[in-house]
Structures are given as C-alpha cells and as structure tokens.
GUFI-47005 format. One record per residue (C-alpha): x, z, y; residue number from 1. Coordinates in Angstrom, 1 decimal, decimal comma. Layout:
BEGIN
X/Z/Y/NUM
...
END
This chain:
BEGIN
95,8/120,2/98,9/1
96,0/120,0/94,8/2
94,6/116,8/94,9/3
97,1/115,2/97,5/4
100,0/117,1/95,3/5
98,1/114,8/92,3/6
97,6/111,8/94,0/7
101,2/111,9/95,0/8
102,2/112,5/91,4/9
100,3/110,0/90,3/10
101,7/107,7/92,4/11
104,8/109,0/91,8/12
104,6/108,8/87,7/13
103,5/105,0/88,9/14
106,8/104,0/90,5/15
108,8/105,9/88,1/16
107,5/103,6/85,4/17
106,9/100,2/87,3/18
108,8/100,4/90,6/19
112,6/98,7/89,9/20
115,9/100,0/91,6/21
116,1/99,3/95,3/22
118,6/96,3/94,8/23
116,4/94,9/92,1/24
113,6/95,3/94,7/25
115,9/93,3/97,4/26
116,1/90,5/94,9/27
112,1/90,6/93,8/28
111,5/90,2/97,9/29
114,1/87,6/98,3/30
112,3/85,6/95,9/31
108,9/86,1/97,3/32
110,1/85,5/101,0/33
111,7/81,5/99,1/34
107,9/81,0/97,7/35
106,0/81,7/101,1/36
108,7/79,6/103,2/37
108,0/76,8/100,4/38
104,3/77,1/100,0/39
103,1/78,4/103,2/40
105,5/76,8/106,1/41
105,9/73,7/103,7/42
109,9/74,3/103,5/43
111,8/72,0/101,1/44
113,4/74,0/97,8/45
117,0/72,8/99,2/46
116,3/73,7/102,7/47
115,3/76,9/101,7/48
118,1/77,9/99,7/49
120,3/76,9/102,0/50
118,5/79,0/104,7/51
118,8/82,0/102,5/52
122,8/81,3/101,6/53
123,8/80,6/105,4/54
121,6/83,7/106,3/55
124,1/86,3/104,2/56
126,9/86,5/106,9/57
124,3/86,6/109,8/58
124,4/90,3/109,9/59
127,9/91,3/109,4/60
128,4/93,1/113,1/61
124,9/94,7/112,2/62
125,8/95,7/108,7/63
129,1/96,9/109,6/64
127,5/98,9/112,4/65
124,9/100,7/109,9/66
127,6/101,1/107,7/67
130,0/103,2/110,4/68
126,1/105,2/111,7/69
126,2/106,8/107,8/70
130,1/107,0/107,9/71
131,0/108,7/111,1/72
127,5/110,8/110,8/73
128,7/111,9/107,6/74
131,9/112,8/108,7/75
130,9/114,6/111,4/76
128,5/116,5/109,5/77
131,1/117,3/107,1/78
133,4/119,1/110,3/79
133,2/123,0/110,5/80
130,8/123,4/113,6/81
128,1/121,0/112,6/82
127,9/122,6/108,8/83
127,7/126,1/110,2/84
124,9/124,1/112,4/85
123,0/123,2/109,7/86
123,4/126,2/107,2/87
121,8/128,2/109,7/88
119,1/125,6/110,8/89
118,6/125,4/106,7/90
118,1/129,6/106,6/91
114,7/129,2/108,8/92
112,9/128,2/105,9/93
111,7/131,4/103,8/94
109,4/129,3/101,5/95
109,4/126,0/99,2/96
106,8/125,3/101,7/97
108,8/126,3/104,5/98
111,9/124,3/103,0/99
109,9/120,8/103,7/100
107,9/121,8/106,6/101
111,3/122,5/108,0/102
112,4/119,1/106,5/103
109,7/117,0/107,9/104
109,9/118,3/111,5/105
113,7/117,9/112,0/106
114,0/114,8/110,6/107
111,2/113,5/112,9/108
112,4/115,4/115,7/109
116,6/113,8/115,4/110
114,8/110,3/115,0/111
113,3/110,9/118,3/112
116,6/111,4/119,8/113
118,5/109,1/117,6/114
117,5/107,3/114,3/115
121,3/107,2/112,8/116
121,2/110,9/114,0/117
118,2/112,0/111,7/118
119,8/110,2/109,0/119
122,6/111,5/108,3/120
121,9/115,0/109,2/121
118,5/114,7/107,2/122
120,4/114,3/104,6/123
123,1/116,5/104,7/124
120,1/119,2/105,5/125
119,0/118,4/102,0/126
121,9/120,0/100,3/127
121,2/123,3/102,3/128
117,7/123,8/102,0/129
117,8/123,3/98,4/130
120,5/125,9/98,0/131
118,7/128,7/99,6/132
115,2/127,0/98,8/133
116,1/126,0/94,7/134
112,4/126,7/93,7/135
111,2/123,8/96,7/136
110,2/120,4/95,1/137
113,1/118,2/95,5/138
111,6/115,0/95,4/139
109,8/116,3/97,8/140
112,2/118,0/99,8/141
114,3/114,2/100,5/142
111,0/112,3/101,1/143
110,3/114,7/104,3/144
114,4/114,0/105,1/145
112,8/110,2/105,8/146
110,0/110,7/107,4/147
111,4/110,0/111,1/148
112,9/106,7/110,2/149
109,3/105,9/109,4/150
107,5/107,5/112,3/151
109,5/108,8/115,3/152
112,6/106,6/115,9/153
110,9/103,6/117,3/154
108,8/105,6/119,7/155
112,1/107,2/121,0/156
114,9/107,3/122,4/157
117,4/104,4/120,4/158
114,4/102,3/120,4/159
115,3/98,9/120,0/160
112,3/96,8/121,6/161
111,1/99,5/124,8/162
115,1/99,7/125,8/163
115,6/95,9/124,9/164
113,0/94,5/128,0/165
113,7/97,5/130,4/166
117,6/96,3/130,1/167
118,3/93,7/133,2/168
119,6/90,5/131,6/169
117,7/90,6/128,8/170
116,9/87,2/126,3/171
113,2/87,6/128,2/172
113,4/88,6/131,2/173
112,7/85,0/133,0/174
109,5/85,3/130,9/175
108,6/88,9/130,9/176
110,7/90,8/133,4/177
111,8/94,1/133,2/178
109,3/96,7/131,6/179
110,5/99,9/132,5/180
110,1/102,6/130,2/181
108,0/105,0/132,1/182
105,3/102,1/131,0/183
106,3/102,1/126,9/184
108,4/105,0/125,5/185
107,1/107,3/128,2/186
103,5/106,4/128,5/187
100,7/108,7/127,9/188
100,3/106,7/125,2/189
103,2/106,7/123,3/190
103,7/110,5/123,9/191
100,4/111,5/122,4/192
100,8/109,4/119,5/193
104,3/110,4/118,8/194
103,3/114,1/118,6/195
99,9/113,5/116,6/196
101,9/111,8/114,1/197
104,7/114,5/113,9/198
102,7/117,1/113,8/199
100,2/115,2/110,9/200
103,4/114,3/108,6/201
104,4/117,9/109,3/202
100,9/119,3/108,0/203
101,0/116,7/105,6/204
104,2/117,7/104,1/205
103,3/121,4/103,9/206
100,0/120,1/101,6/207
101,9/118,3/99,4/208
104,2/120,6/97,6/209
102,5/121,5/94,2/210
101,8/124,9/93,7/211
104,3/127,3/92,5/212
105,7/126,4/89,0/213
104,3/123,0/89,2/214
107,5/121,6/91,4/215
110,5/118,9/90,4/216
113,1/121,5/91,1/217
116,9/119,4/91,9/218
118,7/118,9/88,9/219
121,2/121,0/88,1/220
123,7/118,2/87,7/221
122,6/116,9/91,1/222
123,4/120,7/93,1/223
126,5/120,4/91,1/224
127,4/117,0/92,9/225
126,0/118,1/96,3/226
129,1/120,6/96,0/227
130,9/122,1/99,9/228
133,9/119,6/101,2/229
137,0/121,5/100,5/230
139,6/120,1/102,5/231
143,3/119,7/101,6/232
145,7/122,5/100,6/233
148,8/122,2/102,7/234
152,0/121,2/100,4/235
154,7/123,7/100,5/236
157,6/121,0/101,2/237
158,6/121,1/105,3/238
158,8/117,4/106,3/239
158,1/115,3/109,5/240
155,3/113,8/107,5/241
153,6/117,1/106,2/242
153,7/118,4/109,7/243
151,8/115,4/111,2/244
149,2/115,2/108,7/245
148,9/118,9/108,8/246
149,0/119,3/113,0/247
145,9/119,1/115,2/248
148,3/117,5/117,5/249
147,4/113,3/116,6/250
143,6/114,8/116,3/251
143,0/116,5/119,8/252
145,4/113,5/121,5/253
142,9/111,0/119,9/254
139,8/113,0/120,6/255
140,9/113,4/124,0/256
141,2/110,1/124,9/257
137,9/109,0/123,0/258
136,3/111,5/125,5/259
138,1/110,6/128,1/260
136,6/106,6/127,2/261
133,5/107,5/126,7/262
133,2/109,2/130,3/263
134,1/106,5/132,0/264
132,3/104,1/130,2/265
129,1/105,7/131,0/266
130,6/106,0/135,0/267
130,7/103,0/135,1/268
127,9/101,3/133,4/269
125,3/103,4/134,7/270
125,1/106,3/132,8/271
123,4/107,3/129,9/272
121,6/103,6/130,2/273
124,7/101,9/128,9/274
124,5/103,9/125,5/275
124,2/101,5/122,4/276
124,6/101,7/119,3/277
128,6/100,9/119,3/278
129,2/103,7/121,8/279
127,3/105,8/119,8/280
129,6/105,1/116,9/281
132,1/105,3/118,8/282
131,5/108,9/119,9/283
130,5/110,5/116,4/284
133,8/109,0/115,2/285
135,6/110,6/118,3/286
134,0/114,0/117,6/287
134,8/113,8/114,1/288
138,2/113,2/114,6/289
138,4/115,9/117,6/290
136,1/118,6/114,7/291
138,4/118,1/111,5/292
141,2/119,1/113,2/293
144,3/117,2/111,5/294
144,7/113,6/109,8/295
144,6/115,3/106,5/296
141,4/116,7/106,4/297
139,7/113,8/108,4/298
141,2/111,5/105,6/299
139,9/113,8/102,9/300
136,8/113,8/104,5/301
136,6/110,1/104,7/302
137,0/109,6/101,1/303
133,8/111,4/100,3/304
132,0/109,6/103,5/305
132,8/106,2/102,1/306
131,5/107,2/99,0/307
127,7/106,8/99,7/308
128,0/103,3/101,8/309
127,7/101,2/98,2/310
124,2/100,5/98,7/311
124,9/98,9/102,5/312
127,7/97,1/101,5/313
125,8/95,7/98,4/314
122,1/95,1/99,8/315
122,9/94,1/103,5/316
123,6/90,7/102,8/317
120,5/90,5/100,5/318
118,3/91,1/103,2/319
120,6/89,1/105,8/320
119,3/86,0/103,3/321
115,4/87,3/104,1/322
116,4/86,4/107,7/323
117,9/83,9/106,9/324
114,5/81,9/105,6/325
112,2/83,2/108,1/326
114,8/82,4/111,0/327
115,5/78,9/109,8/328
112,2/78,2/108,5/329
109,5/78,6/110,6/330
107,9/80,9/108,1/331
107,5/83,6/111,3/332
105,9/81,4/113,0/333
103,1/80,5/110,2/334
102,6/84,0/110,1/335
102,4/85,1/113,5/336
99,9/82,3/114,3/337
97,8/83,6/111,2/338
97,1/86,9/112,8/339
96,9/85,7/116,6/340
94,1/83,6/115,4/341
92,0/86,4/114,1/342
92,8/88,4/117,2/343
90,9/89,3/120,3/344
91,8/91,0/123,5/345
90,5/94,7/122,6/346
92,0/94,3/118,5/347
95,1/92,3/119,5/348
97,7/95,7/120,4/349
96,5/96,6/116,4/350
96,9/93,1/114,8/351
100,5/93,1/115,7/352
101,2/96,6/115,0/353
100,4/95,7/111,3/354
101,7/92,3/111,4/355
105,1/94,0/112,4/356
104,5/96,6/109,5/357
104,4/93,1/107,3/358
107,8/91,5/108,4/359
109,2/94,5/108,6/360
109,3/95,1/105,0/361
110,4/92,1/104,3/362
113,3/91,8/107,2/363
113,9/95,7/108,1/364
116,1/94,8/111,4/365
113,9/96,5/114,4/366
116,3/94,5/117,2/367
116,7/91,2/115,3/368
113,2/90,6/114,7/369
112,1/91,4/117,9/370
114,1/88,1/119,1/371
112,1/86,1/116,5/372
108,6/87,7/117,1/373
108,8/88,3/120,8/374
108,3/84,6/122,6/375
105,3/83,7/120,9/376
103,6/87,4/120,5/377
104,3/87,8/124,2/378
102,9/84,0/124,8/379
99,8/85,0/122,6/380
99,2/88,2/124,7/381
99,2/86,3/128,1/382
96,4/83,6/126,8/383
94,4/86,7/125,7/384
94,6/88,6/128,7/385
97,1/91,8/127,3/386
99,5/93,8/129,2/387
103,4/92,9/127,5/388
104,1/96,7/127,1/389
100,8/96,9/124,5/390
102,7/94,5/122,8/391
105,9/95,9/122,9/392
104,5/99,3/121,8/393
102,3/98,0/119,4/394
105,4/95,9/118,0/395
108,0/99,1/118,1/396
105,1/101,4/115,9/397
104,4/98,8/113,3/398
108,5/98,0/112,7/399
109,1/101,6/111,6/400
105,8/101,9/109,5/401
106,6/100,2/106,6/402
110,0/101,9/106,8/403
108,4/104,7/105,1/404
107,9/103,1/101,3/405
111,0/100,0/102,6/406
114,1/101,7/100,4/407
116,4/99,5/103,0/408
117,3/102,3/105,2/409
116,4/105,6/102,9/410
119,8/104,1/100,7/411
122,4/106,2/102,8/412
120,0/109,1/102,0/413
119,4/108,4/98,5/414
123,2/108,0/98,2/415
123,7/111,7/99,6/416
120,6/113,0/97,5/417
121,7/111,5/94,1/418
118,2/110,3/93,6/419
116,6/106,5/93,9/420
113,9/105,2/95,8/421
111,4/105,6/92,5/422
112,1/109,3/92,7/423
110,2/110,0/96,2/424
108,0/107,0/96,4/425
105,2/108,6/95,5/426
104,9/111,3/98,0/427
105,7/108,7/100,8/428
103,0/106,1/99,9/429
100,4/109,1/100,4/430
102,2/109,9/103,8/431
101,8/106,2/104,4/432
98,3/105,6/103,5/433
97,5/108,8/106,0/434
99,7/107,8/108,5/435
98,5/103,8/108,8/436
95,0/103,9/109,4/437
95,7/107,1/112,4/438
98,0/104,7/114,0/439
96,1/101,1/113,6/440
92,9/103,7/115,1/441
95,0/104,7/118,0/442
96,2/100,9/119,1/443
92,9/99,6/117,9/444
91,4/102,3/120,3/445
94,1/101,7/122,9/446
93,1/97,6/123,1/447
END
C-alpha cells in the first residue's frame, strides 16, 4: 500500500511540476491532432486549419447540453432534500479511509445509473465528506469523485453506443440492425466486468490514502469557499413583486407542469426508452425548480450554479476544433486502419478498446465519435469474422478509459473542488495503469 501512496505521489509531484492547466492542455492537443492530420493523413496546412476553425461551432447543442447536465445537477443538489441526501450519505464514512472508499463507490455506482448524475453529486459529496472527514487526503478524496466517468458510465445505463444501435432508426441500422441490450450492457460480460472494475477502483482507492499524517488535507481557503448556499432573506417591503419572488406559487405551477410533460412524454414514446439526455435536463431542471421552492431562491441558487461552467464554456470549442480535423480529415480513418491491420479475430474486441481509449483523449465525445468510428470498425469486424456487439462493447469500455487522466469532463468537478487537473493526476494515472491492462485482459480474453 505505501508504495502505491508513493508511486501516486510521485506521479503526482510530476504533474504538479510539468503537467500545464487543463486549457493549456486543450491547446498542446489541438496542436498535436494539426501535426498528425498533416503528417500522417497527408492534409494540407490550409485545409487543416480550416478543418479545426469550422469544427468550433460543431458542438454547440452538445456543449450547451453538458453545460445545463452541471447546471441543473448543481442546482438540484443545492435544493433542501437532495443536501440532507447527501449530508447523511457523507456521515457513513468514519475514516479518511472510509471518506474515499465511500467516494469511489458512489461515484461509480451514479455513473452506472447516469454519468451527469455522478458528476455533479460526486462533487457536491466532496464538500461533505471533507467536513466531517478534514484529516482525509483531498486530492485524494476528488480523484475517487471521478472515477465513474472513467469506469462505470459507458457500461451503463446513459451509455451512448449500447443504447445508440438498440434504438430503431438508428444511422446503422440498414448495416447493423438493432442490437438489443440484453446482448451489450446486459451481457454476462459486461456485468462481470463492470463489478470487477468497481470493486478494484474501490480497493484501490482504500490503498492509496497515505498513512495518517502523511495526507494533503483541503486547504483551508478551499473549505472556506465550499461554504452551505444560504438563500435569500425576504425584504421587509409588501409588494406584488416581493410576494411573487417570495411564493411557492410560480415554482409548484412550473414544476407541475414539467411533471405533468415529462409523464406523457415517456407515455407516449415508450417509456423509459425515450429518455435522452435533453429529457433528462429537462427533468433535473423541473425538480429543481419544484425543490427550491420560490423564484428567489432558485435565482440565488443559479448564480452560484453558473459559477463553475467557465471551463465548458471556454474549452468546449477547443475540443469541437479536435473534431473538427479528424472529421474533415480522414485522420480517423488512417488510424483506424493502423490498428485493424495488426488485428486478428481473437485480439480484435481488445485492439479497439484501446484504439477508442486513443481518440478518446483526443476527441472526448462518447456519441459523436461513435458516428465516425462505427462504419469502418463494424466493416472491419464482419471481414474478421466478430460479432457487432464485441465491437460495440469493446468501443463503449475504451471511450471512458482515457476519461480517467482526460481533464475534459473532470472541469465541472474541478470547478466545484477549487482544485486543477495537476492536483489529482497523480493518483488517477496509478488507477489508470491498474485499471487498463484488467480491462484489455478481459476483451483480449473475451475475443
């Protein structure tokens, strides 16, 4: 155990010194993605730049989307019910030890259900635990807070690819048909792995915390910021206005109706099938609305909500240029075909799972890849003789890998910690360097 607490240390003295800011990473991989499409898939300078340019708005519904997952989560984390929720889930841990055992396992647990779920409460968690847990290591303590965006929420239930071809209509289905999901996310398979891996991270996390005295305790500064949301003190003045913004009345009409919506949606689209992500959004923001109670809290609460989405709103288009290039450059393609060619049938479900650990660092979009990847993975698979839900499985694992040391979708939880993605690093490259070969040894097993 002292020697994984060192390792991680080690690694994490390493990116404290060397490893740059998350946005000054997004600009490092910009640049590398522009010197592969023009070396590799032979892309003219021009034609690359403009790729990258013309690829900055091609996520704006996406970004916006992510952007409303961290703000409605946070507001409704922010309402009554769900704090009390999590303050008492948060008094279950009795140790630093406990505190990120804790951590690990809910965060991977939520990302089973829903990855926007486990983020946000993740990281509200965070400012629990370490109040009732200040001698836990905080660094830490947020690294297990993203472990299920990096293990669990691909294997799940908002998994992009598995509910992608078992939807009818789908971009593939004259190719591939419909795969239901009692053949991917609900596969012997996919099971056993997903609870090996959660309960290995959850181990893993319990070795890691340095003995006592040895731990980065949160900065005092930091607890200070991660202050309770006091909500507005009623004026004294009787108006119209003040009575509105002070009334459940607007609140519990809008909630009402949102429920009311959200029933009938699900009537009559099939039930909980026609969940997505906007009707997800859709309901947190209804519940939050419904939870606060009147206009002036919910606006209060907003405020502070909006106040961690600076690092979507600023890196999103960064790596909407990323997809840009390999979209409009062919520089997938080159790749793909690189790691098809060293593939047979028994080590092909492997190959892919760590070619989509590669792109996925460089274009961390689970849904949008897949519409790149899929034709010519699925093509490749048929010549070598291997069933399309391998593929799809092996594709889903390998997309949330490199999540676990990507800082694209740890910045609404950084945001909320006060920390950057330098400050936990460390402790997930040793969970990533345990977790990679486990999984590559299950599909490599599997083929």
């Amino acid at each position: 155990m002292e020697t994984l607490v060192r390792i991680a240390e080690a690694l994490g003295r390493f990116s404290a010194r060397f490893v740059p800011s998350s946005f000054a990473i997004a600009v490092l991989l910009s640049l590398l993605t522009m010197g592969l499409a023009m070396g590799w898939a032979d892309t003219s300078a021009g034609r690359v730049v403009d790729a990258w340019g013309g690829g900055f708005w091609e996520l704006l519904t996406f970004s916006m989307q992510m952007a409303l997952v961290m703000f409605t989560g946070y507001l409704l984390a922010l309402t009554r019910p769900v704090r009390a929720a999590l303050e008492h889930l948060a008094g279950l841990a009795r140790s630093p030890r406990g505190a990120v055992v804790l951590m690990a396992s809910v965060s991977m647990g939520l990302a089973y259900i829903n990855w926007g779920l486990s983020l946000v409460a993740s990281a509200m968690l965070v400012r629990f635990v370490v109040r009732r847990q200040p001698e836990v290591d905080y660094r830490l303590l947020v690294a297990c807070a993203y472990f299920g965006l990096g293990a669990t929420w691909h294997a799940g239930l908002s998994a992009s690819a598995p509910l992608l071809v078992a939807t009818p209509g789908h971009f593939l289905e004259k190719q591939l048909g419909l795969i239901p999901i009692d053949r991917t996310l609900f596969s012997p398979f996919n099971l056993g792995l997903t609870v090996a891996v959660v309960c290995g991270l959850t181990l893993l996390a319990w070795a890691l915390h340095p003995r006592p005295g040895a731990a980065v305790r949160v900065d005092p500064a930091i607890l200070e910021q991660l202050k309770d949301f006091e909500p507005p003190v009623r004026p004294r003045e009787k108006s119209a206005a003040v009575w509105l913004d002070f009334s459940p009345l607007l609140n519990v009409l809008f909630g009402v109706l949102g429920l009311v919506w959200f029933g009938r949606h699900l009537w009559l689209n099939g039930g909980w099938k026609a969940i997505n992500l906007n009707v997800v959004n859709f309901l947190f923001l209804t519940l939050a609305v419904l939870l606060h109670g009147t206009p002036a809290r919910l606006l209060k609460a907003s405020e502070e909500a909006a106040s961690v989405l600076h690092g979507i709103v600023l890196q999103f288009p960064l790596y909407a240029g990323i997809y840009g290039i390999f979209k409009a450059t062919g520089l997938t393609e080159r790749i793909g075909q690189l790691f098809v060619s060293l593939s047979t049938t028994k080590t092909f479900p492997a190959i892919v799972y760590l070619y989509s650990g590669v792109v996925n660092y460089f274009v961390p979009s689970g849904g949008s890849k897949w519409a790149i990847e899929a034709p010519y993975l699925l093509e490749a698979a048929r010549t070598l003789g291997v069933a399309p839900e391998k593929v799809v499985l092996a594709y889903a694992w390998g997309d949330m890998a490199t999540d676990l040391i990507q800082p694209f979708w740890a910045l609404p939880l950084l945001a909320v910690a006060r920390l950057d993605f330098k400050d936990i690093l460390g402790f997930l490259l040793v969970a990533f360097f345990v977790y990679l070969p486990l999984v590559t040894l299950a599909f490599f097993l599997w083929g």
